[in-house]
PASEBA-1860 file (N, C-alpha, C; in nm, 3 decimals):
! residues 173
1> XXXXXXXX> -1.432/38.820/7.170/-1.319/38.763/7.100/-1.297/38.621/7.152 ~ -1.262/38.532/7.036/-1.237/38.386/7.106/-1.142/38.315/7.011 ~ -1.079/38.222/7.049/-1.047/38.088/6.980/-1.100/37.986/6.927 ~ -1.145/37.977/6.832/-1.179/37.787/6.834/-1.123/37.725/6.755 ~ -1.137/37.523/6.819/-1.086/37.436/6.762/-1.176/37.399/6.713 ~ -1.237/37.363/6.555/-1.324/37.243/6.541/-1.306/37.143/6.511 ~ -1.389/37.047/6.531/-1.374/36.896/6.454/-1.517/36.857/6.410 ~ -1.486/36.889/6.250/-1.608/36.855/6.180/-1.646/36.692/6.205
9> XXXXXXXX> -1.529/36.583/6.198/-1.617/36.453/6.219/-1.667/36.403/6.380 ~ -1.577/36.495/6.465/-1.659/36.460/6.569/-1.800/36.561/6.592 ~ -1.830/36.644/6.528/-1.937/36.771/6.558/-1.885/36.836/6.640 ~ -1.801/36.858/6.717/-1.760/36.963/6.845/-1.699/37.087/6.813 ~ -1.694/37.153/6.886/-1.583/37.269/6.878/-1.564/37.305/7.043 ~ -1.421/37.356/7.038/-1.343/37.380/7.168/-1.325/37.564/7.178 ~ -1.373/37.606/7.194/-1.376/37.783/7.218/-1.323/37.823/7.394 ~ -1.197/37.896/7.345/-1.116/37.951/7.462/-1.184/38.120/7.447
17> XXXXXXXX> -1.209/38.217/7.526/-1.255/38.326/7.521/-1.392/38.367/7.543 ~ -1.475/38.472/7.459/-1.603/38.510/7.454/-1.690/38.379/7.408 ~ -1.825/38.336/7.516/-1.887/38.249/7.452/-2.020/38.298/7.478 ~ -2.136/38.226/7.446/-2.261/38.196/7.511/-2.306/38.094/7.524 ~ -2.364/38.034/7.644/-2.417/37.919/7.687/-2.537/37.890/7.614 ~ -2.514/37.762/7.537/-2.629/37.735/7.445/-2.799/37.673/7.511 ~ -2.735/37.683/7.634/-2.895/37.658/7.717/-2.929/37.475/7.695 ~ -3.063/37.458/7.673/-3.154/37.306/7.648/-3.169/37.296/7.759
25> XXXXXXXX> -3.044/37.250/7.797/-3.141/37.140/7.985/-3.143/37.252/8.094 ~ -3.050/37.321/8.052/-3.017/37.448/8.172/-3.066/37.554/8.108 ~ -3.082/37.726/8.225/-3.134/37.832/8.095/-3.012/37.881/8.010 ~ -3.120/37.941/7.924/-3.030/37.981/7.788/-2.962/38.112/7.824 ~ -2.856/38.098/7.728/-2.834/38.220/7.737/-2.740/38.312/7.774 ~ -2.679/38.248/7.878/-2.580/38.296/7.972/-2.432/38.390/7.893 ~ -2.429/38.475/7.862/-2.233/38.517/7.836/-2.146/38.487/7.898 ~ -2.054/38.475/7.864/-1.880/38.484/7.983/-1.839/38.463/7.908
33> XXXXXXXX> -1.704/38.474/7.952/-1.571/38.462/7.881/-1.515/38.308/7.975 ~ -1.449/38.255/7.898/-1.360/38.132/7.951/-1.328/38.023/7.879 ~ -1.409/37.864/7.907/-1.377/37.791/7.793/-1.546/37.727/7.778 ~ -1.527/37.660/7.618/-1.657/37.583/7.624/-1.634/37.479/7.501 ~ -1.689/37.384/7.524/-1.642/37.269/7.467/-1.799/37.185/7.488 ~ -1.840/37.168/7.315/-1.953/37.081/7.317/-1.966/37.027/7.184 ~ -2.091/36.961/7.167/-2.137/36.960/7.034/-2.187/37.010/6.950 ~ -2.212/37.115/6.788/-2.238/37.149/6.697/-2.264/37.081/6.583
41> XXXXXXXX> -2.403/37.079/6.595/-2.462/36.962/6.456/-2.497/37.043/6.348 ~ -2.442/37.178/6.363/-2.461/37.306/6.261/-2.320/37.278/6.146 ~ -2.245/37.237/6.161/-2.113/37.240/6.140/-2.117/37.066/5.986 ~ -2.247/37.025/6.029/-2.263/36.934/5.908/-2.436/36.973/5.895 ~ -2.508/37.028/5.827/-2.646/37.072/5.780/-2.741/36.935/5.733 ~ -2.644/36.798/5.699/-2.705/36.728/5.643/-2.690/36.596/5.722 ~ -2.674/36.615/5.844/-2.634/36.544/5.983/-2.814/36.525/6.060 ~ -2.829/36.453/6.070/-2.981/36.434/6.094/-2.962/36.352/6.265
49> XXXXXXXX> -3.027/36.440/6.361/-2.963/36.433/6.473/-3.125/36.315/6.544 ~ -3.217/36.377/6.452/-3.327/36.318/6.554/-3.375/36.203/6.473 ~ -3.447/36.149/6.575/-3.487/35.997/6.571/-3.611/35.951/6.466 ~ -3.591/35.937/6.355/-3.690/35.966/6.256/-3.778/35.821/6.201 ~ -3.893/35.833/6.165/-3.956/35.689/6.205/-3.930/35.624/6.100 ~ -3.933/35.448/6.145/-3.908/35.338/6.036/-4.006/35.317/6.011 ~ -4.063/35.244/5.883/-4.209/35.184/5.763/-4.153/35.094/5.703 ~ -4.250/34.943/5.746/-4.210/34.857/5.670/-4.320/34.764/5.615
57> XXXXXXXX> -4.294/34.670/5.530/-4.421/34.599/5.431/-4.334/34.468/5.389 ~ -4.450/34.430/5.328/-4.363/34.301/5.220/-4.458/34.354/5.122 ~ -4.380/34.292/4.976/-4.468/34.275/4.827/-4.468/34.130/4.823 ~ -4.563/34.063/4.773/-4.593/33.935/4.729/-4.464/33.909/4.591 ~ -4.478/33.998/4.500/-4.354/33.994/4.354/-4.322/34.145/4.362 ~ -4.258/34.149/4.256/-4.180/34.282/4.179/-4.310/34.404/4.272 ~ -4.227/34.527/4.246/-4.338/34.635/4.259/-4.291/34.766/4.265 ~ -4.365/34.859/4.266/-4.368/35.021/4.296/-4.429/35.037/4.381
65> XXXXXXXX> -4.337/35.108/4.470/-4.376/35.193/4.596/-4.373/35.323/4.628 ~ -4.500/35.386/4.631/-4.471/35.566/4.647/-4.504/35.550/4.803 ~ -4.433/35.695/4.850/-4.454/35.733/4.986/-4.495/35.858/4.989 ~ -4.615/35.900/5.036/-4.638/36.001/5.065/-4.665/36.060/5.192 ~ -4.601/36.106/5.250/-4.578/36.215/5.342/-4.683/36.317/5.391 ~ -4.833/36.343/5.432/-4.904/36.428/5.461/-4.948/36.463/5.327 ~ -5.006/36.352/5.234/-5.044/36.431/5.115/-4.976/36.462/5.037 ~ -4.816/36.445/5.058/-4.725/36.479/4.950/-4.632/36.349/4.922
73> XXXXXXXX> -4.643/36.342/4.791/-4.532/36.243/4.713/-4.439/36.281/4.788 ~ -4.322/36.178/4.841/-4.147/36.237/4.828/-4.091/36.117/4.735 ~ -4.158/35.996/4.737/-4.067/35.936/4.644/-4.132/35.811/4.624 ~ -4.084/35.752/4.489/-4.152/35.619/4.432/-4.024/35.588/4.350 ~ -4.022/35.440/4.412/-3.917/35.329/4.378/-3.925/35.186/4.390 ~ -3.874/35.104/4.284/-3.904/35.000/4.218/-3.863/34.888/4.291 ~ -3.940/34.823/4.346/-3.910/34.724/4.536/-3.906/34.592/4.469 ~ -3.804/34.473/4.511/-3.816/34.341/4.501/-3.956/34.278/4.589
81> XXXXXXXX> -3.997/34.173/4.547/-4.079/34.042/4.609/-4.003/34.095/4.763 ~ -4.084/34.094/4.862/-4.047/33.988/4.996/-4.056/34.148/5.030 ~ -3.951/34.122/5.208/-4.047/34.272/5.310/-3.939/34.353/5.271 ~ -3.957/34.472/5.318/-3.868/34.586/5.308/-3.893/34.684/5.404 ~ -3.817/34.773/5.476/-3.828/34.874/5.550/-3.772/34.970/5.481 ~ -3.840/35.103/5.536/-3.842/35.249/5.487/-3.755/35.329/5.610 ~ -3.642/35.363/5.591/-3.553/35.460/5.733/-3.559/35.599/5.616 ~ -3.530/35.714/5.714/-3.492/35.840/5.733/-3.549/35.918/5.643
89> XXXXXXXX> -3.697/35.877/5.648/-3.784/35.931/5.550/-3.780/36.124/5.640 ~ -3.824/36.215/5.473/-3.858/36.322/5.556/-3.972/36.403/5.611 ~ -3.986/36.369/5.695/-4.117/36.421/5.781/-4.108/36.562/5.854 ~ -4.236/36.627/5.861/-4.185/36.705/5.930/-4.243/36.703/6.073 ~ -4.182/36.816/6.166/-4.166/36.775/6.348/-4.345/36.797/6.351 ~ -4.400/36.702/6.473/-4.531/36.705/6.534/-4.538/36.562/6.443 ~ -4.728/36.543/6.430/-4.750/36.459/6.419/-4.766/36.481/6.237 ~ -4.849/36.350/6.204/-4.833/36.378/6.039/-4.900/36.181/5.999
97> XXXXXXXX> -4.929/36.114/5.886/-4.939/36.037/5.840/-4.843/36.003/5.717 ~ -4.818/35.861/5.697/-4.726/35.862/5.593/-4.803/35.745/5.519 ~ -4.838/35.742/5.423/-4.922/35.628/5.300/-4.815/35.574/5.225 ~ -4.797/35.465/5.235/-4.734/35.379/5.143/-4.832/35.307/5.100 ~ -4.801/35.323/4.888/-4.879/35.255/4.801/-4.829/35.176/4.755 ~ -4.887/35.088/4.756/-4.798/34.955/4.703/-4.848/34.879/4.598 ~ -4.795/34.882/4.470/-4.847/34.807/4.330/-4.749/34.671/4.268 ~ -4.813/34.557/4.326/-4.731/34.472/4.257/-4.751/34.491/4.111
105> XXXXXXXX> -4.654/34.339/4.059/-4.654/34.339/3.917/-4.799/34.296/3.841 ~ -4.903/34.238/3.915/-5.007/34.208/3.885/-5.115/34.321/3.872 ~ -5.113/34.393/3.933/-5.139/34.540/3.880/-5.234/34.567/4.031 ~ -5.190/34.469/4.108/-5.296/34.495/4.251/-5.216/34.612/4.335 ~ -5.294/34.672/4.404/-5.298/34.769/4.453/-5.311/34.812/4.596 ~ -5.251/34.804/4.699/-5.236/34.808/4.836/-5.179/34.986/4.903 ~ -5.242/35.032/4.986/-5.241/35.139/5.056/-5.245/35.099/5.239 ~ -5.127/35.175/5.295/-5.111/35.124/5.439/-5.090/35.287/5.450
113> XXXXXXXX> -5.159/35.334/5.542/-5.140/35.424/5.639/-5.098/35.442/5.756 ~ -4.954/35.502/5.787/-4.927/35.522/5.910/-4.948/35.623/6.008 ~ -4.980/35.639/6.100/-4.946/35.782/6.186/-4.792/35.813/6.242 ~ -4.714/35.925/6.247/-4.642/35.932/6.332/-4.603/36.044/6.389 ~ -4.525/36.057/6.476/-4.505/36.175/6.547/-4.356/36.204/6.585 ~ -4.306/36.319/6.534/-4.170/36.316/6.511/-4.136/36.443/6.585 ~ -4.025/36.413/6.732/-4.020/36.489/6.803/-3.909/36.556/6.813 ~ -3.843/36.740/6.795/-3.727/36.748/6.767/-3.630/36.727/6.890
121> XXXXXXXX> -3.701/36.690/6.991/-3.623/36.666/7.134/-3.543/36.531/7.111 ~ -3.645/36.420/7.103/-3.531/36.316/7.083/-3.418/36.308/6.975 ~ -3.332/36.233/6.996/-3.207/36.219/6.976/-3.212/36.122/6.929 ~ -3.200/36.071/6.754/-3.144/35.901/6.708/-3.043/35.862/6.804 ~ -3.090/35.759/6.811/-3.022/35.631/6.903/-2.895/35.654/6.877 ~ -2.802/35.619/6.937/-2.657/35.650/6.925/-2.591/35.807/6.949 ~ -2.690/35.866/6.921/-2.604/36.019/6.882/-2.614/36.062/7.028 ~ -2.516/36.176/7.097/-2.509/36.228/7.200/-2.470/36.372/7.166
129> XXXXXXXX> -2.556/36.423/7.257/-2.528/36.589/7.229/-2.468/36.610/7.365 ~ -2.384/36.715/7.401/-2.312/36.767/7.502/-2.266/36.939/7.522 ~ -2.279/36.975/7.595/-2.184/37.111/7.615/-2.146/37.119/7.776 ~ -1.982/37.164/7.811/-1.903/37.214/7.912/-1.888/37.367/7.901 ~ -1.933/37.442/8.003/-1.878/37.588/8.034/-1.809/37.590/8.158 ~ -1.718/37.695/8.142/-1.654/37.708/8.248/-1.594/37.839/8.283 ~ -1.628/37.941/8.289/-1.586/38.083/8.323/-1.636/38.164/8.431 ~ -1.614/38.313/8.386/-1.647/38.408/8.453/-1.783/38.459/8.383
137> XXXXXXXX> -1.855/38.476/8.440/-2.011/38.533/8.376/-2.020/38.719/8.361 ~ -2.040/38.737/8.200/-2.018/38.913/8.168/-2.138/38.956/8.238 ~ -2.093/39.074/8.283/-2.206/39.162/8.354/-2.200/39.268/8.226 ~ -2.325/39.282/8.213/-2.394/39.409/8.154/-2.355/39.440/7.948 ~ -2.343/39.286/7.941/-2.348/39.262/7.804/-2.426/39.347/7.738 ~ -2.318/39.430/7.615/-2.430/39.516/7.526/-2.405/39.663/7.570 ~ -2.384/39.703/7.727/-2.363/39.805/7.780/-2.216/39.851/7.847 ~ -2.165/39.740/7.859/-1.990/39.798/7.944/-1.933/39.677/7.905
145> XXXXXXXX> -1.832/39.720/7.897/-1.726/39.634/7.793/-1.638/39.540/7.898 ~ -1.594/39.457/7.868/-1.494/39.366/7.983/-1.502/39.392/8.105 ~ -1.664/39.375/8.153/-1.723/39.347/8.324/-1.751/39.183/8.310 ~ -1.680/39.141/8.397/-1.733/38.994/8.443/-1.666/38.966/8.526 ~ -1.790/38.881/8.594/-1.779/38.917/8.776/-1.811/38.724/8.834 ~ -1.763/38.711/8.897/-1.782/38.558/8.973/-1.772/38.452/8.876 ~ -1.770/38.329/8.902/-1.698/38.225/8.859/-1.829/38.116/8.864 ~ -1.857/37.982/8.741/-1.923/37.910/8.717/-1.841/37.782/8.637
153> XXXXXXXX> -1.905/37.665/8.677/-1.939/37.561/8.572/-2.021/37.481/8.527 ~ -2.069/37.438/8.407/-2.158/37.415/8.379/-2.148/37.330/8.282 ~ -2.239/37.157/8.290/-2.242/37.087/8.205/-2.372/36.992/8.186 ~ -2.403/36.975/8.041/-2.524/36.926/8.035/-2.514/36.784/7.898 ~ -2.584/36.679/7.898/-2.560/36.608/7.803/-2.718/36.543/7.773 ~ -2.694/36.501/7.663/-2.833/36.407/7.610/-2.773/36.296/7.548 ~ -2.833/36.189/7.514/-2.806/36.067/7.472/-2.924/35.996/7.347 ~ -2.912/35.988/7.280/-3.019/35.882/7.263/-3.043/35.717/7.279
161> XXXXXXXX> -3.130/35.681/7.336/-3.069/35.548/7.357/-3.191/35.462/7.283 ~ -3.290/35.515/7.235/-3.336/35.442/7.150/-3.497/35.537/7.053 ~ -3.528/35.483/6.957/-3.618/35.582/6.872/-3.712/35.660/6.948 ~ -3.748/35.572/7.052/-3.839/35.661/7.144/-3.806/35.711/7.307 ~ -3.665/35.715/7.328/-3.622/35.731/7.430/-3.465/35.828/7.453 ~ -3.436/35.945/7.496/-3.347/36.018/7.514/-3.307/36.044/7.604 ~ -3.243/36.035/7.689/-3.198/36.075/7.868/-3.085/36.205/7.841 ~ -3.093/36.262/7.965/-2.969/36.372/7.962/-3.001/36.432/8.099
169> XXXXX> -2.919/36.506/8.102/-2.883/36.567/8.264/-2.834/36.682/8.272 ~ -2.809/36.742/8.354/-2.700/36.868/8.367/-2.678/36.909/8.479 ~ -2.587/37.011/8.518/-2.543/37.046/8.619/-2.517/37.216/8.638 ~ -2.460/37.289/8.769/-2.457/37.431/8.723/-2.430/37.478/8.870 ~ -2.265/37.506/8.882/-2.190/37.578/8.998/-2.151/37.651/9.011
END
């Protein structure tokens, strides 16, 4: 049994009562009862947490540009003269190639192949993930009802601080 507060624009929720420790930097897993207070990027589905690669070009004039993704179209759209970059294309995690075709108005025809590698660990730049626990740890979850025995806290965070770089830490008393 628990409480919670959420806040959909910050991603968090505040849970007084029954929790489980969502693990990452520390192990997973843990039950107790007490408080816990972190981040939930479940709470928006269309919240894109990881660091997803940029593609960029110039056209000489006017043009069409398809992108394909590992062999698959996701999209073709009608690009001005001069450079342009490609953000938050969808790729999927590991590695993969992405082909951008490029047809000016002259009817010429350009193909650039990228490689990339898209990792679900890192974190887009800016975003920070977090969780605080702080309780009593249940003994014998599943088998005896309101046993919990000794006292903990526990906190862990990630950061992203740039497309290819994520730091985080944690702790556990």
């Amino acid at each position: 049994t628990s409480f919670e507060r959420v806040d959909l624009h910050q991603h968090t929720v505040l849970r007084f009562g029954d929790a489980t420790e969502a693990g990452g930097l520390l192990a997973a897993g843990r039950q107790f009862g007490g408080v816990q207070w972190g981040t939930d990027f479940g709470l928006e589905p269309s919240f894109t947490t990881a660091a997803l690669p940029v593609f960029s070009g110039a056209l000489p004039s006017d043009g069409t540009l398809d992108v394909i993704v590992n062999g698959r179209q996701v999209s073709q759209q009608q690009i001005p003269a001069g450079p342009f970059v490609l953000q938050n294309l969808p790729v999927a995690s590991g590695s993969g190639n992405v082909t951008l075709v490029l047809r000016d108005a002259s009817g010429h025809v350009q193909s650039i192949v990228s490689p990339y590698y898209q990792s679900p660990i890192l974190l887009r730049q800016g975003v920070s993930q977090f969780e605080f626990d702080a309780g009593s740890e249940r003994q014998g979850y599943g088998i005896v009802s309101n046993s919990y025995d000794g006292l903990f806290v526990s906190a862990q965070g990630r950061r992203g601080v740039s497309k290819t770089l994520t730091l985080g830490g944690a702790i556990d008393q």
